[in-house]
C-alpha positions as CSV (number, residue, x, y, z in Angstrom):
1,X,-1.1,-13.8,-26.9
2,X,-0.6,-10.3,-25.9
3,X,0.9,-10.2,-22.0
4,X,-1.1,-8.6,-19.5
5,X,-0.3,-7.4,-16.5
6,X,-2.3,-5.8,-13.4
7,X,-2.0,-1.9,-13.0
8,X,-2.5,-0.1,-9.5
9,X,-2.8,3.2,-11.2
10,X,-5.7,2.0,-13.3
11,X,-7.2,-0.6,-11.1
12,X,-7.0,-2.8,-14.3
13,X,-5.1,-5.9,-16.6
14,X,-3.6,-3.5,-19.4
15,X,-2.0,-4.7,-22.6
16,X,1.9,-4.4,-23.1
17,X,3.3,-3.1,-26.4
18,X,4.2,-6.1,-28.2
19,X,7.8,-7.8,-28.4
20,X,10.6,-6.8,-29.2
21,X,9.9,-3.7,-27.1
22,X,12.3,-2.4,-24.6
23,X,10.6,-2.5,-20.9
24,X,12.3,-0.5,-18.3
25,X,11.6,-2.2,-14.9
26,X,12.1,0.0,-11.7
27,X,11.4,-1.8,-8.2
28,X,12.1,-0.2,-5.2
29,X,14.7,-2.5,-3.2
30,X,15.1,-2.5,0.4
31,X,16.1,0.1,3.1
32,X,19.6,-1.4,4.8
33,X,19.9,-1.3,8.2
34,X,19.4,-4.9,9.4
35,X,19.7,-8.5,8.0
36,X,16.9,-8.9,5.6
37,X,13.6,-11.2,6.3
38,X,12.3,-13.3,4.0
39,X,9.2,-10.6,3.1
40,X,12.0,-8.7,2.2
41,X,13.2,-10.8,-0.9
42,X,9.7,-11.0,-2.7
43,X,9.9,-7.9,-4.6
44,X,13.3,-9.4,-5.5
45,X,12.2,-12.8,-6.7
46,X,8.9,-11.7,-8.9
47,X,10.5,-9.1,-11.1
48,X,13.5,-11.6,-11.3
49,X,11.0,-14.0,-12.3
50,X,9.0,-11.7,-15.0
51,X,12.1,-10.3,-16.5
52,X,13.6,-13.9,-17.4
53,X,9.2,-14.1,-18.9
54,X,9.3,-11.2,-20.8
55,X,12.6,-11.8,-22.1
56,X,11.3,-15.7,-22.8
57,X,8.8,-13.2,-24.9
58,X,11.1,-11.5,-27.1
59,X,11.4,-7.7,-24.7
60,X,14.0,-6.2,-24.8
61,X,13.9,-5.5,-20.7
62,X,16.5,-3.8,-18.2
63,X,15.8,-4.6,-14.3
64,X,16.7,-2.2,-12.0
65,X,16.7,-2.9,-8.1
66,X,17.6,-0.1,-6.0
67,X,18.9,-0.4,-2.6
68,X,17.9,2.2,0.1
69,X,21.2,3.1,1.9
70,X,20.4,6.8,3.3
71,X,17.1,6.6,5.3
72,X,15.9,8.1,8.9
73,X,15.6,3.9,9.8
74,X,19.8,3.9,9.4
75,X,20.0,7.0,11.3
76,X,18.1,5.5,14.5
77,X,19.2,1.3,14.3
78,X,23.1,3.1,14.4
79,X,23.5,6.6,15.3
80,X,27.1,8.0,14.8
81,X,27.6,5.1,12.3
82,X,24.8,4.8,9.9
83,X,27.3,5.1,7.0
84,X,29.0,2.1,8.5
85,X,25.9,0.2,9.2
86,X,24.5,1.0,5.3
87,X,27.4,-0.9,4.1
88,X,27.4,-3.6,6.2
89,X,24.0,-4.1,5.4
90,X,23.7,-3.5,1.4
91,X,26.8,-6.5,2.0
92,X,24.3,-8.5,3.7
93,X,21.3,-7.8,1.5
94,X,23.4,-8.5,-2.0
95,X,25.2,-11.9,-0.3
96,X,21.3,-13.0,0.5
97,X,19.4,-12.1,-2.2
98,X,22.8,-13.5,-4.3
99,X,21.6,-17.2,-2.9
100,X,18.6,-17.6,-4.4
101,X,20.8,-17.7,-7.5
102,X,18.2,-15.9,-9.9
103,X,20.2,-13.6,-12.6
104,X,20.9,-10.5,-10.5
105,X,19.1,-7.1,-11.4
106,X,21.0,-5.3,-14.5
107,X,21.4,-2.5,-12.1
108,X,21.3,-1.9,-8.5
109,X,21.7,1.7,-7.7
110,X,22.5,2.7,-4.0
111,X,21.2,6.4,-3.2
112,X,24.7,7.4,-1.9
113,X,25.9,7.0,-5.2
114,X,23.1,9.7,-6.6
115,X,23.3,12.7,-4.8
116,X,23.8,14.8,-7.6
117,X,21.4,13.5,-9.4
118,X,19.0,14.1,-6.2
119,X,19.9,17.7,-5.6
120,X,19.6,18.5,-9.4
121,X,16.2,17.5,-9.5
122,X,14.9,19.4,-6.0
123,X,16.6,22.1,-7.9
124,X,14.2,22.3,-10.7
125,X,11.3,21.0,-8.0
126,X,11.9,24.5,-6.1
127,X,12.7,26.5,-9.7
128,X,9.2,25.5,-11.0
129,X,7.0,26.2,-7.7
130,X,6.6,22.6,-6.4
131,X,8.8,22.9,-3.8
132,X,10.0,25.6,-1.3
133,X,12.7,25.8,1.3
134,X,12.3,26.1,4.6
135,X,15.2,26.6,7.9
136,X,17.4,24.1,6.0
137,X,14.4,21.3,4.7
138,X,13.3,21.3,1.4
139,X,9.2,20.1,0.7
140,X,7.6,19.4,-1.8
141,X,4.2,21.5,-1.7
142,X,1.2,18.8,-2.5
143,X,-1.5,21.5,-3.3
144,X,0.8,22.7,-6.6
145,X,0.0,18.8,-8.0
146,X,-3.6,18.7,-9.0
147,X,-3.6,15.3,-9.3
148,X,-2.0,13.9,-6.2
149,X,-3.7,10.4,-4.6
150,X,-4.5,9.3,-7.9
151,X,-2.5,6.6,-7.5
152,X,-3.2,5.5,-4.0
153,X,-6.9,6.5,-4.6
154,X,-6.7,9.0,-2.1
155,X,-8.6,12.7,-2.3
156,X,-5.5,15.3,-1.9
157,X,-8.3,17.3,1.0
158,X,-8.0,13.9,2.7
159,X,-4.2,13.2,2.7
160,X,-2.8,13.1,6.4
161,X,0.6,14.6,7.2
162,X,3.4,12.0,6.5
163,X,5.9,13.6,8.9
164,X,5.2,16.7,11.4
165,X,6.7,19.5,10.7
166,X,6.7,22.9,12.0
167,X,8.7,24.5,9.0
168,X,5.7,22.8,6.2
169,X,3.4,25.5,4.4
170,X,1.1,22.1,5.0
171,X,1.2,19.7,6.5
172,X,0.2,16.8,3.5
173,X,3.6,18.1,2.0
174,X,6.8,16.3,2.4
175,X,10.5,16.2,2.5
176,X,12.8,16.4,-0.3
177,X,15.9,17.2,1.3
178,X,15.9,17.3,5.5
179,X,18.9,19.4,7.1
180,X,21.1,17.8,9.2
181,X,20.8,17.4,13.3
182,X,22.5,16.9,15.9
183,X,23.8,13.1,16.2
184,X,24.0,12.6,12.2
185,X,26.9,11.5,11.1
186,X,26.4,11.1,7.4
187,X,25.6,14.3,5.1
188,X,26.2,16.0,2.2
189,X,26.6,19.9,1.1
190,X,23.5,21.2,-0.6
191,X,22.1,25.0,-2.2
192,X,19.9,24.4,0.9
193,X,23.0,23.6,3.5
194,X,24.5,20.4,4.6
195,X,22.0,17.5,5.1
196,X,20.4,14.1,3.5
197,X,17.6,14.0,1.0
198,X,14.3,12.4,1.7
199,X,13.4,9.1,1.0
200,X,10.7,9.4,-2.4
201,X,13.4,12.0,-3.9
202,X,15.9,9.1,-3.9
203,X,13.9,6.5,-6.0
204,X,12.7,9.2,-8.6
205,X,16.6,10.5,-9.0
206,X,17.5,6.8,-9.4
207,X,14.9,5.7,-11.7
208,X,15.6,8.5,-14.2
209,X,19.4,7.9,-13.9
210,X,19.3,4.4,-14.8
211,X,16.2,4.2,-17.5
212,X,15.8,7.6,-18.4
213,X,12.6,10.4,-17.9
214,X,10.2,7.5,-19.2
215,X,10.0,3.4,-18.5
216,X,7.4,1.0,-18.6
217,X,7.1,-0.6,-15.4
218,X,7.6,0.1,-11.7
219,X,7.2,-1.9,-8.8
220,X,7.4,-2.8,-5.5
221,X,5.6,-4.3,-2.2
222,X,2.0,-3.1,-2.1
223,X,2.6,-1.1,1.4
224,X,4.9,1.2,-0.9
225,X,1.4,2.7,-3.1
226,X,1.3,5.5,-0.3
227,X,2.8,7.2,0.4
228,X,6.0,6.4,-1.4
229,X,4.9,5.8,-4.7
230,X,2.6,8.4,-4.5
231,X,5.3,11.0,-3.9
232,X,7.8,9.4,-6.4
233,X,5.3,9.9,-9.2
234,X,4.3,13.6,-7.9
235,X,7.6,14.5,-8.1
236,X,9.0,13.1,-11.5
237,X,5.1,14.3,-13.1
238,X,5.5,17.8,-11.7
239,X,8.3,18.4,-13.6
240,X,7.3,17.3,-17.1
241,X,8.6,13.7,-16.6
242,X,6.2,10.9,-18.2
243,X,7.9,8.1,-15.5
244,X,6.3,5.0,-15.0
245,X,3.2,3.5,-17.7
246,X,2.2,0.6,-15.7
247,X,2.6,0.7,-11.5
248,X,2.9,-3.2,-10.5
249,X,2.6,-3.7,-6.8
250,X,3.0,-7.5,-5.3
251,X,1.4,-8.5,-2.2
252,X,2.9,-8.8,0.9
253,X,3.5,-12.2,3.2
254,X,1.8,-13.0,6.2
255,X,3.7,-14.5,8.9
256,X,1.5,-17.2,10.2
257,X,1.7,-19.7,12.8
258,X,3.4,-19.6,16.7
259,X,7.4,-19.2,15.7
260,X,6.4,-16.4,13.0
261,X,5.7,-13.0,14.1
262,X,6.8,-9.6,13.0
263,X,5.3,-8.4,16.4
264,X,7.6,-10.3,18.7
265,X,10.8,-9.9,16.0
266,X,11.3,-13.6,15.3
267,X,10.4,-13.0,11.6
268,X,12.8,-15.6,9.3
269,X,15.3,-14.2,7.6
270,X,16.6,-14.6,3.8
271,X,19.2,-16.4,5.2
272,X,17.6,-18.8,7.9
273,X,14.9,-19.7,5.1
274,X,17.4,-21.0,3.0
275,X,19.7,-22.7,5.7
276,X,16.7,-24.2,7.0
277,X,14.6,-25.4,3.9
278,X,17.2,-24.7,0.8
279,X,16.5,-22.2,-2.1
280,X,14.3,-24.1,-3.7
281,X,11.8,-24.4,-1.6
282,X,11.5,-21.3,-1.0
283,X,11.4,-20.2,-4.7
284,X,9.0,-22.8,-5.4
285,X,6.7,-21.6,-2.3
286,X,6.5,-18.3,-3.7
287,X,5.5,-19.5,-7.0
288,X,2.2,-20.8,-5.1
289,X,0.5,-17.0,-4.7
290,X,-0.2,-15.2,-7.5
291,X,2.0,-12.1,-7.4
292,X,-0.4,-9.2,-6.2
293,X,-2.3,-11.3,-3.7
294,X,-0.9,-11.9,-0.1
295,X,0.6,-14.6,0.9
296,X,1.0,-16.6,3.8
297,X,4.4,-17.9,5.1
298,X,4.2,-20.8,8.1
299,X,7.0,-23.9,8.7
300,X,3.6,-25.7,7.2
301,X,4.1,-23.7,3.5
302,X,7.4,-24.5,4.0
303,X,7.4,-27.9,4.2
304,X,5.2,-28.5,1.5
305,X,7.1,-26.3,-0.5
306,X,9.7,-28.5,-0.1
307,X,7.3,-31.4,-0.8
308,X,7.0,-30.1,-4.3
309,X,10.4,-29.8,-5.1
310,X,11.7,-33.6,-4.3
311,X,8.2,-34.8,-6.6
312,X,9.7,-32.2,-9.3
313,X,13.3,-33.0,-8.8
314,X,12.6,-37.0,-8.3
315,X,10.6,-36.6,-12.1
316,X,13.4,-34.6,-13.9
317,X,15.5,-37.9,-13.0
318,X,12.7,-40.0,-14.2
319,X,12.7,-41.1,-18.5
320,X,10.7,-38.6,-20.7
321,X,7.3,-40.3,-22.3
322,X,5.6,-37.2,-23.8
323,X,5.2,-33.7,-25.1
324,X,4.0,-30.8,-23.1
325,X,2.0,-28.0,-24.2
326,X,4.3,-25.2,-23.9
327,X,1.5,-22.5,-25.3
328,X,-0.6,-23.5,-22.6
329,X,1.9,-22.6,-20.0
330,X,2.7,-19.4,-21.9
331,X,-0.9,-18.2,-21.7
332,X,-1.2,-18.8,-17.8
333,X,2.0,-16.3,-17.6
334,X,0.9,-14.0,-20.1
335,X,-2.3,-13.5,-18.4
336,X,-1.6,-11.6,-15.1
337,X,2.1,-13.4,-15.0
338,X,-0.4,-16.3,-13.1
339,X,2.5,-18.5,-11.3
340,X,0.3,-20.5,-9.4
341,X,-1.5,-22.0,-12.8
342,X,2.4,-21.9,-14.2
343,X,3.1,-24.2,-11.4
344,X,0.3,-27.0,-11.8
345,X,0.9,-26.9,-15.6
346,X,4.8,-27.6,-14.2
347,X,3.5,-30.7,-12.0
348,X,0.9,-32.0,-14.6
349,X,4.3,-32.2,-17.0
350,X,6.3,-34.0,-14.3
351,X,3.3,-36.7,-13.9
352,X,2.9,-37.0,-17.7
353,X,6.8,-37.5,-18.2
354,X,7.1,-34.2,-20.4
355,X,10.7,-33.6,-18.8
356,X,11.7,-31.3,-21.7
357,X,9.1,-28.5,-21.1
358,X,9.0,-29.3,-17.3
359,X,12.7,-27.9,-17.2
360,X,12.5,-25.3,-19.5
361,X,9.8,-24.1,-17.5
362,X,11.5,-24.3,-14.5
363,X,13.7,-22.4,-15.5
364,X,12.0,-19.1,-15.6
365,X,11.9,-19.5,-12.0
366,X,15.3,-20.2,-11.3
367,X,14.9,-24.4,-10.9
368,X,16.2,-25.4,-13.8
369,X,19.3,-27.3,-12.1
370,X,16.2,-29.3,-10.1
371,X,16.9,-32.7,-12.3
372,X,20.9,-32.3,-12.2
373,X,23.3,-34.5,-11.3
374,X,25.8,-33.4,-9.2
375,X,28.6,-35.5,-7.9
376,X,29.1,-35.9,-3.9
377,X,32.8,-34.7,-2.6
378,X,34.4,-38.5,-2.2
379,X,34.6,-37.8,2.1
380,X,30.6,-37.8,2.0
381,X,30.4,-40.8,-0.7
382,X,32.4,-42.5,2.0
383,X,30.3,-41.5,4.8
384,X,27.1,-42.8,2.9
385,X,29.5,-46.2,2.3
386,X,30.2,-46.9,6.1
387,X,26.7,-46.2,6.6
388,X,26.2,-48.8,4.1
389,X,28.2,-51.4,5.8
390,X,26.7,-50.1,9.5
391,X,23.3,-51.5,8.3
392,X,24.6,-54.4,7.3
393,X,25.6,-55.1,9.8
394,X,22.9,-54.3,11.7
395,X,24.4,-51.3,13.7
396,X,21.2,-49.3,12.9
397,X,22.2,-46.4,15.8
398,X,25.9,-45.8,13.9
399,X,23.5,-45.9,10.6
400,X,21.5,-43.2,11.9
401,X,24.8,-41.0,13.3
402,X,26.8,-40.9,9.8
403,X,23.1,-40.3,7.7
404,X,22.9,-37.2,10.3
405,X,26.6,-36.4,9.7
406,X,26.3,-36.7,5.6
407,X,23.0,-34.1,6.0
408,X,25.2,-31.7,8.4
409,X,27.6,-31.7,5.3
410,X,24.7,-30.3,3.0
411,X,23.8,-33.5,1.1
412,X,21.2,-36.2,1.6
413,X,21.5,-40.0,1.4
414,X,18.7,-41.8,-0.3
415,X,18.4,-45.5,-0.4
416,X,18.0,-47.5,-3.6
417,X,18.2,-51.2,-4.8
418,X,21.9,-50.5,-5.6
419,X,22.9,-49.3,-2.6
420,X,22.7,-45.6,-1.9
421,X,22.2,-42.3,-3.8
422,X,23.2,-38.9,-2.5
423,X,21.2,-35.6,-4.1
424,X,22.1,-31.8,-2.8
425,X,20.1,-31.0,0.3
426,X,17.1,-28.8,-0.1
């Protein structure tokens, strides 16, 4: 079967070129300037997850994940040390996203790293009439680009201005390269004088450095269509560059539920997701929207997430009775990448007993390991023996104290006719 996948630029399911073709995959990362939430690491997980597809497929595919490490959000979280703060951050964002342990991105471009490519291309931006300087700014002017707001579906006469400024021709158009004031501590010499390019230049620089003038795919979270996208595909189009085919934009989650709210900042964090509930679970909770529809995140999701993952894990231990049908799971992904029908397939195999396809399945999404066997360090095998010996001898409350000790260590202590069994903590 032909894989499908939805287009924002078309509003449509459009065909790929068959396999073995080569997909370029561009998908804007994030902007560094604070610990990451979980929201954050969606964009991350999905194109993870439908590269390892379409290679399953026979593509040929390069992922590229860019991190945003010059942006007016750096600026105001650390003034006087943004360049600091950038790479503390980008540290922070590559050690969390690094946990989920998905094959990283092939490349992950930081915009520090492409000035010259930036400045280049404003270059030819001003050269050809799209752009124009102005007391030390450079903007792109909207009204050259007849066919701005296709993508977002907006009319170009009903754009609103994207950042006052008294130096636009118009005020729809937007930066390209902003001069430097007072306070910045991080800037670079430009035709235009010393400053810091705009945010939209950045991507479109670092898309065509890493997968050349033309790629198949681009993506990112759906609040990125406008205007981000927008201007990323003006600018590249202007000057003659095909860019993106196919513009793939996932939903975003919703924080549900008293202790999650981006509103009162106690959003959960890559890090505290995985401390609290393990990597699985929250791989396999992401699994459970389909990748351009919203999705909401509770302690309730959560915990059935996590649900899911000891039935799957406790049935990759389990003896295997049958065949699954591994076309069937290969239409439900080839049809919209459709994780959520991927996933019941996945549970129908672990009730049926067909253990080979359930882990080759799960390992698209980065559970493979689910069924493994991994030996516990011989300190918590003792732990789990005293505990052993505590209920024996009927000492239920020193039971209860080593069981909480051997979870503290990261495993869990299960207990079984034989005695006990410890599994990796989720």
């Amino acid at each position: 079967m032909t894989v499908r996948l939805y287009d924002t630029a078309t509003r449509s399911v459009v065909d790929l070129p068959p396999a073995p073709a080569q997909v370029g995959m561009y998908v804007c990362g994030p902007t560094v300037y604070q610990r990451a939430h979980i929201g954050n690491a969606v964009p991350f997980v999905i194109f993870a997850w439908l590269r390892n597809w379409l290679r399953e497929r026979g593509y040929d595919v390069t992922y590229v994940h860019n991190i945003t490490d010059i942006n007016d959000k750096i600026y105001e979280v650390a003034p006087g040390a943004s360049a600091e703060r950038a790479r503390a951050a980008t540290g922070w964002y590559l050690e969390d996203t690094a946990s989920f342990r998905l094959e990283m991105p092939d490349e992950q471009p930081l915009a520090t790293e492409t000035i010259p490519e930036i400045v280049a291309l404003i270059e030819e931006l001003v050269a050809s009439c799209h752009a124009y300087a102005s007391g030390g700014d450079v903007y792109f002017r909207v009204s050259s680009f007849e066919t701005y707001g296709a993508l977002s579906g907006q009319r170009p006469d009903q754009v609103e201005e994207q950042e006052p400024s008294a130096l636009k021709e118009d005020p729809r158009d937007f930066a390209l390269w902003k001069a430097t004031k007072e306070g910045e501590d991080t800037f670079w010499e430009s035709p235009w004088g010393l400053g810091r390019p705009g945010w939209h230049i950045e991507c479109s620089a670092m898309a065509e450095k890493t997968l050349g003038p033309e790629f198949l795919i681009h993506g990112g979270g759906l609040d990125l269509v406008f205007p981000h996208h927008e201007n990323e595909r003006a600018q590249s189009l202007a000057v003659g560059r095909p860019f993106a085919k196919i513009w793939m934009h996932n939903g975003l989650l919703r924080f549900v539920g008293e202790k999650m709210s981006k509103s009162v900042g106690n959003v959960a964090t890559i890090q505290e997701v995985i401390a609290e509930w393990g990597r699985e679970a929250a791989l396999l909770f992401l699994m459970t929207g389909h990748w351009h529809k919203p999705l909401e995140f509770s302690h309730e999701a959560m915990t059935a997430a996590s649900v899911q993952v000891e039935s799957l894990r406790n049935a990759l231990r389990g003896e295997t009775r049958s065949k699954g049908d591994w076309n069937a799971f290969a239409t439900v992904l080839d049809d919209d990448f459709n994780t959520p029908a991927a996933l019941a397939i996945l549970h129908r195999w672990a009730r049926e007993g067909a253990l080979v396809e359930l882990q080759r399945g799960l390992a698209i999404f980065g559970l493979g390991e689910l069924g493994d066997i991994v030996e516990a360090p011989a300190e918590v095998a003792a732990l789990a023996q005293a505990r052993v010996e505590a209920r024996a001898a009927r000492d239920f409350a020193e039971a209860d104290r080593l069981r909480d000790e051997i979870t503290r260590t990261g495993w869990e202590v299960r207990d079984v006719p034989d005695g006990f069994e410890l599994v990796p903590g989720s």
